[in-house]
C-alpha positions in Angstrom: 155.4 150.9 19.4 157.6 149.8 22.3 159.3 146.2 23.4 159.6 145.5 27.0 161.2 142.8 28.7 160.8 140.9 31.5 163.9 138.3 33.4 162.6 136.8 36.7 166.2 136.3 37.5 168.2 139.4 36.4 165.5 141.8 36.2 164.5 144.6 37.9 161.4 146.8 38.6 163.0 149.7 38.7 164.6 149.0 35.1 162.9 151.2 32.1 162.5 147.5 31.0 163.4 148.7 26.9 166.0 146.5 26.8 167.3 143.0 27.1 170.2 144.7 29.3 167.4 146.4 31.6 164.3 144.2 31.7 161.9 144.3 34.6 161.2 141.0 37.2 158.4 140.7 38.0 154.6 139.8 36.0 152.8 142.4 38.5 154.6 145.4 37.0 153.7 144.1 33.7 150.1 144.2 34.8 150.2 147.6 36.4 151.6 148.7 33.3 149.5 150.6 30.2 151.2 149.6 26.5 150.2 151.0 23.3 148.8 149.2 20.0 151.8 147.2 18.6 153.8 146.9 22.1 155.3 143.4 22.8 156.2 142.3 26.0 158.8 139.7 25.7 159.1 136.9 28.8 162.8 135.5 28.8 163.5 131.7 28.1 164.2 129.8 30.6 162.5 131.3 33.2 159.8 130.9 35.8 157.0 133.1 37.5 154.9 132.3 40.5 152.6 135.1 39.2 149.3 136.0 37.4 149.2 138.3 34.2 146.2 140.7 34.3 146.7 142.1 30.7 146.3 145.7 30.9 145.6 146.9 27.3 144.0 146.5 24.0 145.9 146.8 20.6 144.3 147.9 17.5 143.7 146.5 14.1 147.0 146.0 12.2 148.8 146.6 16.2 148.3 143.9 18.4 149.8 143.5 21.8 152.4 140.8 21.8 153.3 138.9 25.3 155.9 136.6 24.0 159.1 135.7 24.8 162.9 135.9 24.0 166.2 134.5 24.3 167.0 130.6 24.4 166.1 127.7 26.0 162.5 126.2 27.3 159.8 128.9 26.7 159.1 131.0 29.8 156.8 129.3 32.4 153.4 131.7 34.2 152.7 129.2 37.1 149.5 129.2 39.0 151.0 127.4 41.9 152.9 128.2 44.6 156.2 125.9 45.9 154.5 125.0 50.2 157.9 123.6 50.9 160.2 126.6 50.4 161.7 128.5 53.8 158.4 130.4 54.5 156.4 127.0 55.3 156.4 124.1 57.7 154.9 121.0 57.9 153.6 119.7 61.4 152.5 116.4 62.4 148.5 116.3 62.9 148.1 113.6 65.4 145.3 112.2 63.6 147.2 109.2 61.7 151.0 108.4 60.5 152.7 110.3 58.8 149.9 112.9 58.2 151.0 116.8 58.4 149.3 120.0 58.1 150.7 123.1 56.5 152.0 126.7 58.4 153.5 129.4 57.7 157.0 129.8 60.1 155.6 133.4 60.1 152.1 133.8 61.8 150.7 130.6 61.5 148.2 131.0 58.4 149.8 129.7 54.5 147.8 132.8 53.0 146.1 130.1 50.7 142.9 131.8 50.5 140.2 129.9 50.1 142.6 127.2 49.4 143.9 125.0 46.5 141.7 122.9 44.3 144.6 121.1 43.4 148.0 119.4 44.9 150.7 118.6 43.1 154.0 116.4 44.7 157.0 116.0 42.5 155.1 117.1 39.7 152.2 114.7 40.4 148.9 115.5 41.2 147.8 114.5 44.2 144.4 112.8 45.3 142.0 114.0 47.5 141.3 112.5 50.6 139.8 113.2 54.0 142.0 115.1 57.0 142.7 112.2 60.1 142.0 109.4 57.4 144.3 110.2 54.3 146.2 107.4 52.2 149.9 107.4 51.4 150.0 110.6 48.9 146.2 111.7 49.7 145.9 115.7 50.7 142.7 117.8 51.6 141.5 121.1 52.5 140.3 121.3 56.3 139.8 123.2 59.8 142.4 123.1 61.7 141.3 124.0 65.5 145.0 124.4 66.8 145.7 127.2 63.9 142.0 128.4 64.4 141.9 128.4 60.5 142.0 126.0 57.6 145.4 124.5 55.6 146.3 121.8 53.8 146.6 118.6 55.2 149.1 115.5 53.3 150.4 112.3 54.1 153.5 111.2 52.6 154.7 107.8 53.8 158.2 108.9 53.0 158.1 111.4 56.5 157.8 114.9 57.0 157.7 116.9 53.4 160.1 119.4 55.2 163.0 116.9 55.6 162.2 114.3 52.7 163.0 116.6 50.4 160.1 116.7 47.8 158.4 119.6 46.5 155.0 120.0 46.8 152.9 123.1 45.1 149.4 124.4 45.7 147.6 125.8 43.0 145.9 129.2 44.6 145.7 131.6 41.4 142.8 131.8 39.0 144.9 131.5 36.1 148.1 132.1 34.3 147.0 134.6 32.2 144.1 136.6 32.2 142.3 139.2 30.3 138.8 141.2 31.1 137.4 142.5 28.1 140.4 143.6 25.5 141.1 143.5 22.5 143.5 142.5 19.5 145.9 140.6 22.2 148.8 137.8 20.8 149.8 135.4 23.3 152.8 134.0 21.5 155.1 131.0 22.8 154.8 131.2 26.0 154.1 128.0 29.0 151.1 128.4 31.8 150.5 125.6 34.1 148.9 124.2 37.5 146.6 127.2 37.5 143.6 126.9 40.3 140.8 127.6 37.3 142.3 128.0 34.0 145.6 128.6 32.4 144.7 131.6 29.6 141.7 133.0 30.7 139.0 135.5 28.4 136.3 136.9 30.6 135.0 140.1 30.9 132.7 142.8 29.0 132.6 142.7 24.4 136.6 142.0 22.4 137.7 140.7 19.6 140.9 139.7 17.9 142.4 137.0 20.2 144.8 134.9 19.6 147.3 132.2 21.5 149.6 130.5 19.6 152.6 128.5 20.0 151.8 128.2 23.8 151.8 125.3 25.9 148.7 125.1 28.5 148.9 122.2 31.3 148.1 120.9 34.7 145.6 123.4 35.4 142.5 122.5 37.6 139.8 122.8 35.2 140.1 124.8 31.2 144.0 124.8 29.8 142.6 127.9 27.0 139.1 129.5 27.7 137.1 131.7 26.0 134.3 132.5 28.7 131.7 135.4 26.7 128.7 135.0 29.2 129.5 138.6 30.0 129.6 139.2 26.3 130.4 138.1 23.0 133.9 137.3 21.9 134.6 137.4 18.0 137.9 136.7 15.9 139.6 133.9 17.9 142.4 132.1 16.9 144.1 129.2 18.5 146.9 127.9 16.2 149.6 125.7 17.0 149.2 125.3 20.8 149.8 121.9 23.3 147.3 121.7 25.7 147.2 118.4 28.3 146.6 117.2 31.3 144.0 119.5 32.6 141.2 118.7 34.5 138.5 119.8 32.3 138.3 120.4 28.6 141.6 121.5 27.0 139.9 124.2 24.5 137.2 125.3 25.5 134.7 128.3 23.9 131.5 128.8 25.0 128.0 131.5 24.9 128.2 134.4 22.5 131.1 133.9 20.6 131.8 133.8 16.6 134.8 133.2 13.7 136.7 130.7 16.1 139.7 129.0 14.4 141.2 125.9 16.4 143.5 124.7 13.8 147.1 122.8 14.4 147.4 121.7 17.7 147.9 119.0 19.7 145.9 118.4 22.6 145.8 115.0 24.9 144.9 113.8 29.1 142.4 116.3 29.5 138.5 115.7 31.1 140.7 114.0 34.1 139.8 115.5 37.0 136.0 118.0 37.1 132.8 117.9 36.5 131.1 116.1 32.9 130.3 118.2 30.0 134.0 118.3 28.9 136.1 117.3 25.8 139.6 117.9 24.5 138.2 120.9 22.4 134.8 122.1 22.9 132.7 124.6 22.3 128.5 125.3 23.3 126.7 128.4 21.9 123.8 129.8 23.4 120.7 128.4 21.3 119.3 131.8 21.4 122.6 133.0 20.0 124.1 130.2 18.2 127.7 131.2 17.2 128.8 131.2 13.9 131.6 130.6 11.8 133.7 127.7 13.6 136.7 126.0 12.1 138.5 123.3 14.2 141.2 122.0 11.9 144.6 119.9 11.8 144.4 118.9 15.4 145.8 115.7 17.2 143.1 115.4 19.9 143.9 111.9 21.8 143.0 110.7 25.6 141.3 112.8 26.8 139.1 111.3 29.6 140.6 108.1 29.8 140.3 106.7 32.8 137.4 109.3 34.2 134.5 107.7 35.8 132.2 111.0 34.2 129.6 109.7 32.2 129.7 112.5 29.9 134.1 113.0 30.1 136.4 113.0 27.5 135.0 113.6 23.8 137.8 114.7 21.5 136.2 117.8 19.9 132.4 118.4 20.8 130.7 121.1 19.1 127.3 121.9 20.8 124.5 124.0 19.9 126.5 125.6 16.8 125.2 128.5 14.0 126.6 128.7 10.3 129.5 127.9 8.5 131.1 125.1 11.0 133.4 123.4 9.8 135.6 120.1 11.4 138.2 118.8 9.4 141.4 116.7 9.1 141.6 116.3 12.6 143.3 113.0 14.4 141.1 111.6 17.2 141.9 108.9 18.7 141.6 107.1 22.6 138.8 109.7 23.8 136.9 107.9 26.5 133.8 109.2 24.6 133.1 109.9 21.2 135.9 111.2 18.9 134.2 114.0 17.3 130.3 115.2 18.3 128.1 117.6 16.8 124.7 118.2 18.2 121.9 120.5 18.2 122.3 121.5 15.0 119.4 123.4 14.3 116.7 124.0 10.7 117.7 127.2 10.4 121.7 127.1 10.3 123.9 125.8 6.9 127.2 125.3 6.4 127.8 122.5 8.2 130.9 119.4 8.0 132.5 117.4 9.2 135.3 115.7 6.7 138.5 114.2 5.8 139.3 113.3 9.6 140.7 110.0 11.4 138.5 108.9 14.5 140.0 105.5 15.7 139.8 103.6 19.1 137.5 105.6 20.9 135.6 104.2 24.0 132.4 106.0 23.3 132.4 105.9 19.3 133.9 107.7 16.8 132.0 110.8 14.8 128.3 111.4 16.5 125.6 113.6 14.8 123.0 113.9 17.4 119.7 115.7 18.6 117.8 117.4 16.2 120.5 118.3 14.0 119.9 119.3 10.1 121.8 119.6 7.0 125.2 118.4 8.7 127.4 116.8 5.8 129.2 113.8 6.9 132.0 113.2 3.9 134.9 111.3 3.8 135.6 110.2 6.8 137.8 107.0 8.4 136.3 106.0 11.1 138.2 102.5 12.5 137.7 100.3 15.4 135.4 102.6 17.4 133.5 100.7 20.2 130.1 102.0 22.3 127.9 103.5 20.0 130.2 102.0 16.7 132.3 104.3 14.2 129.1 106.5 13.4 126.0 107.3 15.2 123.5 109.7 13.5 120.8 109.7 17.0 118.6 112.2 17.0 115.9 111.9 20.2 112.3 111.1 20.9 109.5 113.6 21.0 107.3 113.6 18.0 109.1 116.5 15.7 109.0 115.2 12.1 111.9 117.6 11.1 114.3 116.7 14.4 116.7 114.9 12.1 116.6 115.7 8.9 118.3 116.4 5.7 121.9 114.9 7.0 124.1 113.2 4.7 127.0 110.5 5.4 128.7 109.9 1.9 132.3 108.8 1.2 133.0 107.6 4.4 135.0 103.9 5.7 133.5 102.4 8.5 135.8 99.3 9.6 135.8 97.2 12.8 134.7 98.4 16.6 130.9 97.4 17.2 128.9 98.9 14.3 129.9 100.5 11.4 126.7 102.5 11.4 123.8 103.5 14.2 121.0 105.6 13.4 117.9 106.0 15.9 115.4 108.6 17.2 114.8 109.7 13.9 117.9 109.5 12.1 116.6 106.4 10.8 113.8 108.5 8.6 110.8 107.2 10.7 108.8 110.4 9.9 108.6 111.0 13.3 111.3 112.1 14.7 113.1 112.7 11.7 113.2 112.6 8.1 115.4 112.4 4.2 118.6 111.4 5.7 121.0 109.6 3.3 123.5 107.4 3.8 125.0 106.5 0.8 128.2 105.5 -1.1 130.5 104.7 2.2 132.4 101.7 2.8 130.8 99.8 6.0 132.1 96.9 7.2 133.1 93.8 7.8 130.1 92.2 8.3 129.1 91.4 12.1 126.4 90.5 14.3 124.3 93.4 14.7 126.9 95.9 13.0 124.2 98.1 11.7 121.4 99.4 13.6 118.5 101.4 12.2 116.1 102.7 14.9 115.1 99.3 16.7 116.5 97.0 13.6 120.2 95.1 14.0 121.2 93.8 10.6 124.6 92.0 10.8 125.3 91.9 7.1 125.3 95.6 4.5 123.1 93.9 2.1 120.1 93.1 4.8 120.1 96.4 5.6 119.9 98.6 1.8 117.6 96.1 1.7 115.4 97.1 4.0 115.9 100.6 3.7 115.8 101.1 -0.2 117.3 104.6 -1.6 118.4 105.9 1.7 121.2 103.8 1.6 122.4 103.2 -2.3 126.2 102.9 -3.6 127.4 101.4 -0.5 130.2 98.5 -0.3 131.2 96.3 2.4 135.0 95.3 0.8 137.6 95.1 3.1 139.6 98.9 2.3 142.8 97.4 2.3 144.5 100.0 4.5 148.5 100.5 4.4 149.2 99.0 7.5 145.9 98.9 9.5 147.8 97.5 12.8 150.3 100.3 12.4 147.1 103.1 12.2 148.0 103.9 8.3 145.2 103.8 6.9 146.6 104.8 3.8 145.2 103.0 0.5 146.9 100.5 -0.9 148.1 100.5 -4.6 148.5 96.8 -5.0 146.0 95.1 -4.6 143.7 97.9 -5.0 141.6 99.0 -2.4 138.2 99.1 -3.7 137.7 102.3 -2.0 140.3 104.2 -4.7 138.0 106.1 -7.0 135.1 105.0 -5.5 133.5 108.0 -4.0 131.3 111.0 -4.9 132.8 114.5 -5.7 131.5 117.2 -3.4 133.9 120.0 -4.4 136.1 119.7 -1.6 140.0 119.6 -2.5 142.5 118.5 0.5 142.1 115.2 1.9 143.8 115.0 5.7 147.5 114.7 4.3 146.5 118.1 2.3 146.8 116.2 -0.9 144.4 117.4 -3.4 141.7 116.1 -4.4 140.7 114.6 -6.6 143.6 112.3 -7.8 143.7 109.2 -10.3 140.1 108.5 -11.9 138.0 110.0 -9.1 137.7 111.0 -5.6 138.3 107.7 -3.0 136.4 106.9 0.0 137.8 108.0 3.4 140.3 110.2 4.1 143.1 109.5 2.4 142.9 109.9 -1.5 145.8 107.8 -3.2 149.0 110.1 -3.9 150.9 107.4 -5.2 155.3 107.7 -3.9 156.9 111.1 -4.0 160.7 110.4 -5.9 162.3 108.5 -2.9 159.8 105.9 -2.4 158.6 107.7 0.7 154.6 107.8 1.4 153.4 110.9 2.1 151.7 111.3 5.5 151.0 113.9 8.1 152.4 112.4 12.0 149.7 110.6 13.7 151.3 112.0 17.2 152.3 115.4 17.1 153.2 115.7 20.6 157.4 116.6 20.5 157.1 118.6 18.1 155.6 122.4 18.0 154.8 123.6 15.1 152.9 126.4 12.9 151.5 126.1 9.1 152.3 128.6 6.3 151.6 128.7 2.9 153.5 131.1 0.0 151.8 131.8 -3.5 153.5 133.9 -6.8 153.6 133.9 -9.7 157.2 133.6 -11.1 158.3 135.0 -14.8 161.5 134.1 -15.9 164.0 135.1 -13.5 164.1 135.1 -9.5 160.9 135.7 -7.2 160.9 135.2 -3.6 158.5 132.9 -2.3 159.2 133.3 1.3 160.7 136.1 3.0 162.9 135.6 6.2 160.3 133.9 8.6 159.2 135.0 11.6 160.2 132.5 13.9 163.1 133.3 16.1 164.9 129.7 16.0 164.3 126.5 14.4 163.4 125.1 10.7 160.9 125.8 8.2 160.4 122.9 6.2 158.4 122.4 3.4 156.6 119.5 2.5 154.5 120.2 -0.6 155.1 122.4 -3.6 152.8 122.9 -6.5 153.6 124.2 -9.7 151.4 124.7 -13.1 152.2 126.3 -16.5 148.8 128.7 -17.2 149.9 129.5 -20.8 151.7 125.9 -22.1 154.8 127.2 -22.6 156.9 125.4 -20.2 161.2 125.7 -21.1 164.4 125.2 -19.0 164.0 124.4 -15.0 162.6 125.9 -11.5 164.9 126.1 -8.8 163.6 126.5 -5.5 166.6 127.8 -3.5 167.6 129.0 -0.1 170.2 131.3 1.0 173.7 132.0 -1.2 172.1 129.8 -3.7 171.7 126.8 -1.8 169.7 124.7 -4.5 166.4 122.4 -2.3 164.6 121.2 -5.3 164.8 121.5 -8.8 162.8 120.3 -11.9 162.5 120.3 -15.7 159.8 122.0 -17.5 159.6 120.7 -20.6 155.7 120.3 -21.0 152.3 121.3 -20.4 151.9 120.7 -16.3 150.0 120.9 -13.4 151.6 119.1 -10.8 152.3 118.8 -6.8 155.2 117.0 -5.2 155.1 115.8 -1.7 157.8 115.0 0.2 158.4 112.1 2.6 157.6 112.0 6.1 157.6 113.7 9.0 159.5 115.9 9.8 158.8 116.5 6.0 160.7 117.9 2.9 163.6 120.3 2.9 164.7 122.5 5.7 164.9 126.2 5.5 166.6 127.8 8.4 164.5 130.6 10.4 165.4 133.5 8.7 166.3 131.8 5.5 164.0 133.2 2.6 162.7 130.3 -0.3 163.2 132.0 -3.8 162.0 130.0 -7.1 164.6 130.6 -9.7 163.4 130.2 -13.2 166.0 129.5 -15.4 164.7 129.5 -19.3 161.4 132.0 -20.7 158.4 130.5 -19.1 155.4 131.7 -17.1 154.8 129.4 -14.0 152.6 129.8 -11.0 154.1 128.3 -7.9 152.6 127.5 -4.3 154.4 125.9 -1.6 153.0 125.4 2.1 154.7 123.6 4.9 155.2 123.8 8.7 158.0 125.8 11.3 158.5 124.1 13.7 161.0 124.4 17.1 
């Protein structure tokens, strides 16, 4: 096992590239390179490279290659672009209209654009696209140019020529930022790609496995920010985990044919769906439905605004999941803004199980909040909060017309709030149990409300009040309450339940086994498990509510979690993390007693006996302590280990989890 490094500034190519003292410069020897299982190639902070990684080897099992980075300062940036105004280009008037110019090289004429850019970006602003001789003020385009006998870009910029004005204007002419054809066990680790002419981190090519990207920031790129393309072949163990991924043109995420055991899970991913084709969403993923993929997990994710503003009629979901297998699960996730529906799952087919969708927040989205759609079975809706959603309301279980009296069946929506936007509830084309198209749905014990014209529909029925509608629908639709929740601050987006008065929705729910709500507080709590997707947690010790951010954005971050069991005397929980800067901090600890002998205290202490958090154990327990807001709980320094310290003869089994962040 080897580490290379690479400085765009200070490197050389001619360096062994071992060292931080001798790194290499440039990306392309990287890619001509061949590394061993366990290599990592280490990009240096605070650099920049106009270049395109080819990755040129597999890792193993245990060994994965590493393309990361090192030193300080803003992770390293893989560009797709190129900078059109630097000493090798000019700009030239076109005759055609004011203040339109076309683009040459000084040497020879032709850019060397290829086929040219998809996508234009001036002072870090994409550009619109427009038509050569009749461009608006900041419009560019593609075009012949019968004076260089070939074609170029062509801009207008009402500010005068680009070459004097001094603005920098970049073309996006590589595929991607990072690319890899068919290998295997790969980490991409903390590392920036932007304004590529496709995608930013691109997966293509013949049968792998083991990928991961994490701690990376994809942006700006013409269509995909992270894609996993297995037409070629299938694609299994993928991990995204604590990545930003904005402002790209199509989806953010996306996964698609023969793939299986995907993890999305603690990222934060926004503007995206702004500028291709429909058929996108912030993350998305569409399985062949001769090879449906199994094993999906999108988790933790801030997925807001995506689409917004895009004239597509099918732009901008928040997480779509299309055409899935077994065991797919969606969960605490934040959606809020899409211009379509915050979460959608469709195609969900007799023969899979293992399907949810629970414990997430889907607020203010144009299209509506959680869809369940076309011929779609045994999908369990649970626990849900689902506010001020407008279009098709805050949930819509549509299946779709064509005489199959098992399209929509077996579907259950229990121990969910449904408050404000347009309808609380919307079931049609055989979600509504017309025997036709679909059949033994259930929809019972949520919170729908307030009461509105039309606010539920079922199949061609409006009912504007709950009790009209279990009315008319009988069993389908028992336990249900139409009470206002009595959220935290429901102008503020907490939707929190309140203590005082109590929200009818505390303890009002059913208990399907699961045990975090979207917080990660367990559940249950108190006398039962509550509607939505908070469960009441009461005040940590300071008065502090515990909550998770609802905007991520500033902040990267990555999730751990530390179990032991700790027997009178000193266990470390945590060893020295591996994170090369920054703070871990821990925001919930759990602690229980298995044999009832509880004595003395438990210290949970950092380095040279720095004490975070200590407490008396002088009964039986079970217990877990939260700890304020973001960021939350106690800091640990990067390579700062967490020990428990017991200090007394007692047995106690300890579990902390919490986030690193930069």
């Amino acid at each position: 096992m080897a580490d290379y490094f690479v400085d765009a500034t200070a490197g050389n190519d001619s360096n062994d590239g071992l060292s931080e003292g001798a790194p290499w410069k440039t990306i392309a020897k990287v890619s001509a390179a061949s590394f061993s299982a366990g290599d990592t190639i280490s990009f240096k902070r605070g650099e920049k490279w106009r270049e395109q990684l080819m990755v040129p080897s597999s890792g193993s099992s245990g060994n994965p290659i590493t393309f990361g980075a090192y030193g300080t300062g803003d992770d390293p940036v893989i560009s797709g672009a190129d900078d059109i105004t630097g000493a090798a280009y000019k700009w030239t008037a076109s005759g055609s209209g004011a203040n339109e110019f076309y683009l040459e090289a000084v040497v020879g004429g032709d850019p060397s654009l290829g086929d040219g850019p998809d996508q234009i970006y001036m002072d870090g602003v994409r550009l619109l696209i427009g038509t050569a001789g009749s461009l608006s003020d900041h419009e560019w385009d593609w075009a012949d140019n019968d004076t260089l006998g070939f074609s170029t870009v062509y801009l207008r910029d009402e500010s005068g020529d680009p070459d004097g004005s001094g603005v920098v204007i970049e073309a996006s002419v590589r595929e991607a930022g990072i690319r890899s054809g068919g290998k295997s066990y790969l980490t991409i680790d903390g590392l920036t790609v932007e304004r590529a002419n496709l995608h930013g981190v691109y997966f293509l090519g013949v049968a792998s496995s083991n990928l991961t990207v994490q701690n990376c920031t994809t942006k700006e790129c013409h269509r995909g920010g992270i894609v996993f393309d297995s037409t070629l072949a299938a694609q299994t163990v993928l991990l995204v985990d604590a990545c930003t991924v904005h402002d790209n043109g199509g989806s953010g995420v996306n996964v698609f044919d023969d793939f299986g055991d995907l993890i999305v899970q603690n990222c934060t991913v926004y503007n995206n769906c702004t500028s291709i084709a429909d058929f996108t969403a912030g993350i998305k993923t569409f399985s062949l439905a001769g090879a449906r993929s199994n094993g999906i997990t999108i988790k933790i994710n801030t997925v807001y605004d995506n689409g917004e503003g895009a004239p597509g009629e099918e732009r901008g979901y928040g997480i779509w999941v299309d055409s899935p297998g077994t065991d797919v699960i969606i969960e605490r996730n934040l959606c809020y803004g899409n211009q379509k529906f915050g979460i959608q799952f469709e195609f969900g087919a007799a023969d899979q199980s293992g399907r949810r969708i629970s414990y997430n927040i889907c607020r203010d989205n144009t299209g509506g909040g959680i869809l369940v759609a076309r011929r779609t079975h045994d999908c369990l809706v649970y626990n849900n909060t689902c506010v001020d959603n407008i279009g098709f309301g805050n949930i819509a279980i549509l299946g779709e017309s064509g005489g199959d009296p098992v399209g929509m069946e077996d579907n259950i929506i229990l121990n969910n709030i449904c408050w404000g936007g347009t309808k609380s509830l919307n079931a049609q084309g055989g979600a509504e149990n017309d025997g036709v198209n679909g059949d033994n749905n259930l929809y019972q014990g949520n919170l729908f409300g307030p009461d509105q014209s039309n606010g539920i529909r079922w199949g061609g029925d409006f009912y504007s009040t709950l009790a009209a509608w279990v009315t008319a629908v009988g069993a389908a639709a028992t336990g249900n309450i139409n009470d206002d929740p009595l959220f935290a601050d429901e102008g503020g987006n907490d939707f929190h339940l309140q203590p005082t008065p109590t929200s009818p929705a505390i303890d009002a729910g059913t208990d399907v086994s699961l045990t975090q709500d979207f917080d990660g507080v367990s559940v249950p709590r108190g006398g039962g498990v509550d509607l939505g997707a908070f469960e009441y947690s009461g005040m940590n010790s300071e008065g502090a509510r515990y909550t998770r951010p609802a905007d991520l954005r500033e902040q990267e971050y990555k999730s751990f979690e530390a179990n032991a069991l700790v027997i009178d005397g000193t266990t470390t929980l945590l060893a020295a993390p591996a994170v090369k800067e920054g703070k871990w901090k821990v925001h919930r600890v759990t602690l229980m007693n298995p044999i009832a002998d509880a004595a003395g205290t438990l210290s949970l202490e950092g380095a040279n006996g720095r004490v975070l958090y200590k407490i008396n154990l002088d009964a039986v327990f079970a217990v877990t302590i939260s700890f304020g807001d973001f960021p939350w709980g106690f800091n640990l320094d990067a390579k700062e280990a967490l020990q428990a310290v017991i200090a007394g003869t007692t047995t106690v089994a300890v579990s902390i989890s919490g986030y690193a962040t930069k």
